[in-house]
matplotlib code that plots the C-alpha trace (Angstrom):
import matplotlib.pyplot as plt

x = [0.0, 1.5, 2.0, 1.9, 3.8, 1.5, 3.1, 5.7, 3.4, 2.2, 4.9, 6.6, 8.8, 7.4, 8.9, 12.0, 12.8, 14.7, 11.4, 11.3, 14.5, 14.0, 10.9, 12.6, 15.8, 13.6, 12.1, 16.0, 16.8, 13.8, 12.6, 9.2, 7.2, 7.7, 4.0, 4.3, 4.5, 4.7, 1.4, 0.0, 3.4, 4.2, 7.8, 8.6, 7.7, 10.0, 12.8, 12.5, 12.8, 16.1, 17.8, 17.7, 18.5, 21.5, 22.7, 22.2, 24.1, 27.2, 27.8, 28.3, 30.0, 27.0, 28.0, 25.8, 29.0, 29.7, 26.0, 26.7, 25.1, 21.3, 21.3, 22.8, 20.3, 17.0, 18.5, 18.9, 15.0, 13.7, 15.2, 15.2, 11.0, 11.0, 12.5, 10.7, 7.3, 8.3, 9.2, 5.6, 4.7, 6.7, 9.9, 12.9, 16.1, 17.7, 18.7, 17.5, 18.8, 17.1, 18.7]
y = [0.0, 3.1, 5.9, 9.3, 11.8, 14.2, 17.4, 19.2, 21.1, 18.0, 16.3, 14.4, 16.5, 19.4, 18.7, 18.0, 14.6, 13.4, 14.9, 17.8, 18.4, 17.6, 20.2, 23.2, 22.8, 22.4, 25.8, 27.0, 26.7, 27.7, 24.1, 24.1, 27.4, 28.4, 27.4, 24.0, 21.2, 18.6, 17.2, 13.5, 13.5, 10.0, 8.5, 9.3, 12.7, 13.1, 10.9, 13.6, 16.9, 15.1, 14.7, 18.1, 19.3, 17.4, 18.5, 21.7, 21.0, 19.8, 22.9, 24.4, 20.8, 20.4, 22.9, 25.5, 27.7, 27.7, 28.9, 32.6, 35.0, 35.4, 31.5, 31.2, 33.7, 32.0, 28.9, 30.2, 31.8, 28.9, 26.3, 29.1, 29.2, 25.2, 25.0, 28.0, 26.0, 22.7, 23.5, 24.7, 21.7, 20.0, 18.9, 18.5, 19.3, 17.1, 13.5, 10.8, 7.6, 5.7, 8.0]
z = [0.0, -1.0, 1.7, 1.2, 3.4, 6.1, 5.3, 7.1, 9.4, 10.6, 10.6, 13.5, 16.0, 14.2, 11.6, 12.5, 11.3, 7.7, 5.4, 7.2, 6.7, 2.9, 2.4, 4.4, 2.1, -0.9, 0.8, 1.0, -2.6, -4.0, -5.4, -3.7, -2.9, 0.6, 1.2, -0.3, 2.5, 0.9, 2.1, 0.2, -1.4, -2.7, -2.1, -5.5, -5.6, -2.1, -3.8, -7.0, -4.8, -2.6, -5.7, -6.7, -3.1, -3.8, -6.3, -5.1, -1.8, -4.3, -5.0, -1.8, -0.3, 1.6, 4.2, 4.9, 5.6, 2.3, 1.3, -0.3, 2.0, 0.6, 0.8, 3.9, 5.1, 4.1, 5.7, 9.0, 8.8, 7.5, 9.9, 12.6, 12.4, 12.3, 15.7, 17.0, 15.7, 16.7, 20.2, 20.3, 19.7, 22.0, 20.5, 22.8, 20.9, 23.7, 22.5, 25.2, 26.1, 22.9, 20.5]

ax = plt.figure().add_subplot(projection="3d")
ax.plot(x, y, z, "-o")
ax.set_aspect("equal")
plt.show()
Protein backbone atom coordinates (compact mmCIF):
# COMPACT_ATOMS: atom_id res chain seq x y z
CA UNK A 1 0.00 0.00 0.00
CA UNK A 2 1.47 3.14 -0.96
CA UNK A 3 1.96 5.90 1.72
CA UNK A 4 1.86 9.32 1.18
CA UNK A 5 3.79 11.80 3.36
CA UNK A 6 1.54 14.16 6.11
CA UNK A 7 3.09 17.44 5.26
CA UNK A 8 5.70 19.24 7.09
CA UNK A 9 3.35 21.15 9.40
CA UNK A 10 2.20 18.04 10.56
CA UNK A 11 4.92 16.25 10.58
CA UNK A 12 6.58 14.40 13.52
CA UNK A 13 8.77 16.52 16.05
CA UNK A 14 7.38 19.40 14.15
CA UNK A 15 8.88 18.73 11.58
CA UNK A 16 12.04 18.04 12.52
CA UNK A 17 12.83 14.62 11.30
CA UNK A 18 14.67 13.38 7.67
CA UNK A 19 11.37 14.94 5.39
CA UNK A 20 11.29 17.79 7.19
CA UNK A 21 14.52 18.45 6.69
CA UNK A 22 14.01 17.60 2.91
CA UNK A 23 10.90 20.17 2.44
CA UNK A 24 12.58 23.18 4.38
CA UNK A 25 15.84 22.83 2.07
CA UNK A 26 13.64 22.39 -0.95
CA UNK A 27 12.09 25.84 0.83
CA UNK A 28 16.05 27.05 1.02
CA UNK A 29 16.77 26.65 -2.56
CA UNK A 30 13.85 27.75 -4.00
CA UNK A 31 12.55 24.12 -5.43
CA UNK A 32 9.18 24.13 -3.65
CA UNK A 33 7.23 27.41 -2.93
CA UNK A 34 7.66 28.36 0.64
CA UNK A 35 4.01 27.36 1.22
CA UNK A 36 4.35 24.02 -0.26
CA UNK A 37 4.49 21.21 2.49
CA UNK A 38 4.75 18.56 0.89
CA UNK A 39 1.41 17.15 2.12
CA UNK A 40 -0.04 13.50 0.22
CA UNK A 41 3.40 13.52 -1.40
CA UNK A 42 4.25 10.01 -2.67
CA UNK A 43 7.79 8.53 -2.08
CA UNK A 44 8.64 9.26 -5.53
CA UNK A 45 7.73 12.67 -5.57
CA UNK A 46 10.01 13.13 -2.10
CA UNK A 47 12.85 10.91 -3.76
CA UNK A 48 12.48 13.62 -6.99
CA UNK A 49 12.82 16.91 -4.79
CA UNK A 50 16.10 15.12 -2.58
CA UNK A 51 17.79 14.71 -5.69
CA UNK A 52 17.68 18.06 -6.75
CA UNK A 53 18.52 19.35 -3.11
CA UNK A 54 21.54 17.45 -3.78
CA UNK A 55 22.67 18.48 -6.35
CA UNK A 56 22.19 21.65 -5.13
CA UNK A 57 24.08 21.04 -1.84
CA UNK A 58 27.16 19.78 -4.28
CA UNK A 59 27.79 22.86 -5.04
CA UNK A 60 28.34 24.40 -1.79
CA UNK A 61 30.01 20.79 -0.29
CA UNK A 62 27.01 20.41 1.57
CA UNK A 63 28.04 22.93 4.19
CA UNK A 64 25.80 25.51 4.92
CA UNK A 65 28.97 27.68 5.59
CA UNK A 66 29.69 27.72 2.31
CA UNK A 67 25.98 28.88 1.33
CA UNK A 68 26.68 32.63 -0.26
CA UNK A 69 25.08 35.01 2.03
CA UNK A 70 21.30 35.44 0.56
CA UNK A 71 21.25 31.54 0.82
CA UNK A 72 22.77 31.20 3.92
CA UNK A 73 20.31 33.74 5.13
CA UNK A 74 16.98 32.00 4.09
CA UNK A 75 18.51 28.89 5.67
CA UNK A 76 18.88 30.18 9.01
CA UNK A 77 15.02 31.85 8.83
CA UNK A 78 13.69 28.89 7.50
CA UNK A 79 15.20 26.30 9.94
CA UNK A 80 15.20 29.08 12.58
CA UNK A 81 11.02 29.21 12.36
CA UNK A 82 11.03 25.24 12.31
CA UNK A 83 12.50 24.99 15.71
CA UNK A 84 10.68 28.05 17.00
CA UNK A 85 7.29 25.95 15.75
CA UNK A 86 8.34 22.66 16.74
CA UNK A 87 9.24 23.50 20.16
CA UNK A 88 5.59 24.66 20.27
CA UNK A 89 4.74 21.74 19.69
CA UNK A 90 6.72 20.05 22.03
CA UNK A 91 9.94 18.90 20.53
CA UNK A 92 12.90 18.49 22.83
CA UNK A 93 16.13 19.27 20.86
CA UNK A 94 17.71 17.10 23.66
CA UNK A 95 18.75 13.48 22.52
CA UNK A 96 17.45 10.82 25.17
CA UNK A 97 18.77 7.61 26.08
CA UNK A 98 17.08 5.74 22.89
CA UNK A 99 18.65 8.05 20.52
Amino acid sequence: MEQFYVGLLEDENGGMTNLGQIVKDGWVFGLIADDEDCKGWNAGQIQVLYEKIYIEWEKYGHLPSRLPAELLQRYMRIHQEAITRAKAKGWDPELGDDD
